[in-house]
C-alpha positions in Angstrom: 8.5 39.7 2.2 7.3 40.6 5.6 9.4 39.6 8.2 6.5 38.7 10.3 5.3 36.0 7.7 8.8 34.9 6.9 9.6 33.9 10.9 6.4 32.0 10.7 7.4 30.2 7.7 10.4 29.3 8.8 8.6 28.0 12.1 6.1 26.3 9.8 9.4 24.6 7.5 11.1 23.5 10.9 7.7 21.9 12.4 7.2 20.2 8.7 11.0 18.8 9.3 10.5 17.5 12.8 7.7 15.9 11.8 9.1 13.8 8.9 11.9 12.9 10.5 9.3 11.5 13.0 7.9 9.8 10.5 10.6 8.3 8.6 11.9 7.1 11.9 8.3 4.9 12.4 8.3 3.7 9.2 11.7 2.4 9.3 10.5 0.6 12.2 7.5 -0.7 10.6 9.7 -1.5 7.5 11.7 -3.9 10.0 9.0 -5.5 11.9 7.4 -6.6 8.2 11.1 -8.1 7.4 11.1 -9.8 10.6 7.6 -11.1 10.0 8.4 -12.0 6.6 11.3 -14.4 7.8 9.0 -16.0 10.5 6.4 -16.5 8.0 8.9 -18.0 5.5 10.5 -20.5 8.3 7.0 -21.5 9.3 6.0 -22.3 5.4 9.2 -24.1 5.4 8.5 -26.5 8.7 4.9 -26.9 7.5 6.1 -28.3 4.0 8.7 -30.3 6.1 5.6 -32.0 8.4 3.5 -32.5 5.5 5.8 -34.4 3.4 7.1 -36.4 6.7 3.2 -37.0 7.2 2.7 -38.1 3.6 5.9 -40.7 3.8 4.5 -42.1 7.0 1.0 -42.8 6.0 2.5 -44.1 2.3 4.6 -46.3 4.4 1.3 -47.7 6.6 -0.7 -47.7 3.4 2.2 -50.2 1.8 2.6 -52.0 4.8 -1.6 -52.4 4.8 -1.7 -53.7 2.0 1.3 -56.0 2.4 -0.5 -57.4 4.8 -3.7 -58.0 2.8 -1.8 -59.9 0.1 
C-alpha cells in the first residue's frame, strides 16, 4: 500500500478513536444524569403515594366524624 494513503489512514483511525472516546465519555455522563433522575423521580412517586394516602385517611376520618355527627 502506498505510504501516502497508509499515514492518512492511520490519521483517519486515530481521529475515529478520539472521537469515541469523546463520545463514550458524554454518554456515560448522560447514562448518570438519567440514574440520578430516575432516583428523584422514584422518591417523588414515593412522597406523592405517601400524601395521597395521608389525604385519603384524613378526609375518611372527617367523613366518619360528619356523619357521626349526623346520627
Amino acid at each position: 500500500m502506498d505510504p501516502e494513503i497508509r499515514t492518512y489512514l492511520d490519521e483517519t483511525r486515530r481521529h475515529f478513536d478520539v472521537v469515541a472516546e469523546q463520545m463514550r465519555s458524554q454518554l456515560q455522563v448522560v447514562a448518570e444524569g438519567v440514574s440520578s433522575l430516575t432516583d428523584r423521580l422514584d422518591r417523588l412517586e414515593q412522597n406523592l403515594r405517601e400524601e395521597i394516602l395521608r389525604a385519603q385517611r384524613e378526609l375518611s376520618a372527617m367523613i366518619k366524624f360528619s356523619y357521626a355527627e349526623l346520627d
